[in-house]
SEDO-495567 format. One record per residue (C-alpha): residue number from 0; x, y, z. Coordinates in steps of 0.2 Angstrom, whole numbers. Each point is the difference from the previous one (the first is absolute). Layout:
BEGIN
guse num: NUM&x: X&y: Y&z: Z
...
This chain:
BEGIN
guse num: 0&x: 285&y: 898&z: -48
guse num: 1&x: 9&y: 12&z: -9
guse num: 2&x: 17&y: -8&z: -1
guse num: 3&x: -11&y: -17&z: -6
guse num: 4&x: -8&y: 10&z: -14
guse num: 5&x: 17&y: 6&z: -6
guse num: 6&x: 8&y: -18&z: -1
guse num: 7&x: -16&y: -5&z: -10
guse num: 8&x: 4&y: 14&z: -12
guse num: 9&x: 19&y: -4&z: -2
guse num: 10&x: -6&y: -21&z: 0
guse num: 11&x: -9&y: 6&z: -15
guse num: 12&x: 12&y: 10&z: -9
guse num: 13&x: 11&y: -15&z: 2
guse num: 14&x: -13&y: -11&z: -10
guse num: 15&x: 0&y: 13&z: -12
guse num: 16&x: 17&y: 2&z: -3
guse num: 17&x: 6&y: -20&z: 2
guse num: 18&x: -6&y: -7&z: -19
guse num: 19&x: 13&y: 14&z: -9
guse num: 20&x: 19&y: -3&z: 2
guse num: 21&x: 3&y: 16&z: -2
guse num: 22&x: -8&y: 6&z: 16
guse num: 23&x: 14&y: -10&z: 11
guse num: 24&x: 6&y: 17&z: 6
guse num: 25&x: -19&y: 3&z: 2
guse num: 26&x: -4&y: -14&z: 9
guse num: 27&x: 16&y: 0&z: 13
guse num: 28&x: -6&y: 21&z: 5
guse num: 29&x: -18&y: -8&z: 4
guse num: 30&x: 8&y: -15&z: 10
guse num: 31&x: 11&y: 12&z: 10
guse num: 32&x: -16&y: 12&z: 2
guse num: 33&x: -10&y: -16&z: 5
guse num: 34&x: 12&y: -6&z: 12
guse num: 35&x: 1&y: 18&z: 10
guse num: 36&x: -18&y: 2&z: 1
guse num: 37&x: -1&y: -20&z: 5
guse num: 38&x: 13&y: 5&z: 15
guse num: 39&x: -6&y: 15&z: 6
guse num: 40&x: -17&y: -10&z: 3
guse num: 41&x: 12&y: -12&z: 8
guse num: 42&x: 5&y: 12&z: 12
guse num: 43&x: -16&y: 9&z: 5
guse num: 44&x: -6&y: -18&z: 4
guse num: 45&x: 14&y: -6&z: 12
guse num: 46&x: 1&y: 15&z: 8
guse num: 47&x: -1&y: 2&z: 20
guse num: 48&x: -19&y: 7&z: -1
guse num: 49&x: -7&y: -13&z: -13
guse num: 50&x: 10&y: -15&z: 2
guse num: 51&x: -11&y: -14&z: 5
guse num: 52&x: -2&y: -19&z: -6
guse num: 53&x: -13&y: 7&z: -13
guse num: 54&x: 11&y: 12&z: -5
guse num: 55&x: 13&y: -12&z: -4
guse num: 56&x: -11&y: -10&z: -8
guse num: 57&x: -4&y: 14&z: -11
guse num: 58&x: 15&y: 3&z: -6
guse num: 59&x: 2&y: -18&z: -4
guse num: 60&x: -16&y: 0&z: -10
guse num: 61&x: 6&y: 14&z: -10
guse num: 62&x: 18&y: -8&z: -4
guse num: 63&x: -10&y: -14&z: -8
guse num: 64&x: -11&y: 11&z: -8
guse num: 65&x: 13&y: 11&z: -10
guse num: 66&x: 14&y: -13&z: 2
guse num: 67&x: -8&y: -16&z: -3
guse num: 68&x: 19&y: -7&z: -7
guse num: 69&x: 6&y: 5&z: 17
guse num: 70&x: -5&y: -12&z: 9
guse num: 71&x: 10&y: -14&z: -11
guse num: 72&x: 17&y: -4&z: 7
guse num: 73&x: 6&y: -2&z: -20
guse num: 74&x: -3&y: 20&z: 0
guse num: 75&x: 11&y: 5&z: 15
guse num: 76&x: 18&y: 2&z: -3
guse num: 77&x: 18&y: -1&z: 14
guse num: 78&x: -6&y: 6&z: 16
guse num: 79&x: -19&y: 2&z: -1
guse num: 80&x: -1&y: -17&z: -5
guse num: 81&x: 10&y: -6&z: 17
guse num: 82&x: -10&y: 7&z: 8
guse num: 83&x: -16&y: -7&z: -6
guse num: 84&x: 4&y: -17&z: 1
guse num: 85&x: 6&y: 4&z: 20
guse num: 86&x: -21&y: 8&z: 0
């Protein structure tokens, strides 16, 4: 919960920050802060003593929740989007 709290808090500094072109520098510290927190939620998830179907079904919920673009093959680049189409 606590993990999910903090990307909430970074999401919303990133909504803050997004209208000024100044705050690109800004922006891209959030989105790396963002995408830590979103992978060490990742990992607690999948590992050995909580990985189950509804875990993984968790983690898939929360992908589209923070990264709603994601899901849009246009958004993937080189290998990622190889990938995806093979899913």
């Amino acid at each position: 919960m606590d993990l999910i709290e903090d990307i909430r808090k970074v999401d919303a500094m990133i909504l803050l920050h997004k209208g000024t072109a100044q705050d690109s520098l800004l922006i891209d510290q959030y989105e790396a802060r963002k995408t830590k927190l979103m992978g060490q939620l990742i990992d607690e998830l999948v590992s050995p003593e909580i990985q189950s179907p509804q875990s993984f079904s968790l983690v898939q919920k929360i992908i589209s929740k923070f990264y709603p673009s994601a899901s849009q093959p246009d958004a993937l680049d080189g290998d990622i989007k190889r990938l995806a189409e093979a899913i």
